[in-house]
C-alpha positions as CSV (number, residue, x, y, z in Angstrom):
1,X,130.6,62.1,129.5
2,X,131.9,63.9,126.3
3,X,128.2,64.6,125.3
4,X,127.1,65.9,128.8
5,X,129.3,68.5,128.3
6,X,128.3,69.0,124.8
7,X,124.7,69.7,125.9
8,X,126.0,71.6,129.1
9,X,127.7,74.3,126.0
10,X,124.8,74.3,124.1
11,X,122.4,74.7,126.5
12,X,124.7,77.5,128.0
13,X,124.9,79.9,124.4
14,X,121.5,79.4,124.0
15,X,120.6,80.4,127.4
16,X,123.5,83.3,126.8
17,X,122.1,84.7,123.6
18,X,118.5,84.9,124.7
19,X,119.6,87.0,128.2
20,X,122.2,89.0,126.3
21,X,119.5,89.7,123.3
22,X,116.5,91.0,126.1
23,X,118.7,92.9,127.8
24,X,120.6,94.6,124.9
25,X,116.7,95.6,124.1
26,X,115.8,96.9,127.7
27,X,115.5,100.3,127.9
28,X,115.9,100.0,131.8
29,X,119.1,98.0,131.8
30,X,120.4,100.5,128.9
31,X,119.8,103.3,131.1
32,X,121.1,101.2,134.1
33,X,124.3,100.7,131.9
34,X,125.4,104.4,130.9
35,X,124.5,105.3,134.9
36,X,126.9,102.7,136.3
37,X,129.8,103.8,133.6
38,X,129.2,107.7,134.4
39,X,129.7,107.0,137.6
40,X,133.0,104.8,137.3
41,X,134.3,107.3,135.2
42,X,133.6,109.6,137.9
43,X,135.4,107.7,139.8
44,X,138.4,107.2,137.9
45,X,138.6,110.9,137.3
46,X,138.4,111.9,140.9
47,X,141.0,108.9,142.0
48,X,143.2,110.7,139.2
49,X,143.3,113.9,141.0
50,X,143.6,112.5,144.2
51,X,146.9,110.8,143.4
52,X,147.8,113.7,141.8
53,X,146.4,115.5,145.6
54,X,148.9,113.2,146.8
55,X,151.9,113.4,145.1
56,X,151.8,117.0,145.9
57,X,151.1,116.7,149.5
58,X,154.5,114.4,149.9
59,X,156.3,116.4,147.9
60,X,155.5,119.5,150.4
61,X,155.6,117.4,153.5
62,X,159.1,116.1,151.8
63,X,160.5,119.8,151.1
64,X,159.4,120.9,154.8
65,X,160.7,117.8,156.2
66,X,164.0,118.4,154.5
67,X,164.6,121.8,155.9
């Protein structure tokens, strides 16, 4: 059983190194790459300001509320 899974690991890196080696040479998948972060930092950046949107929404609906 112990050698099953010994075979099961290697077979696994080698498997691992090959896919992670083709596509850290792709050009496609590299391009793919920066497009998908660009756009999750774009939406970071716009979940930032809408928090921020937010907190200054309650705090005006608080004020009027309060009056």
């Amino acid at each position: 059983m112990a050698g099953g899974g010994f075979i099961y690991r290697a077979v696994s890196y080698v498997v691992n190194e090959i896919l992670v080696e083709s596509l850290a040479n792709s050009h496609a998948f590299q391009r793919f790459a920066v497009k998908t972060n660009k756009k999750l930092q774009d939406f970071s950046l716009m979940g930032a300001k809408m928090k921020i949107n937010l907190k200054d929404a309650s705090k005006i609906f608080d004020d009027h509320k309060n009056q």
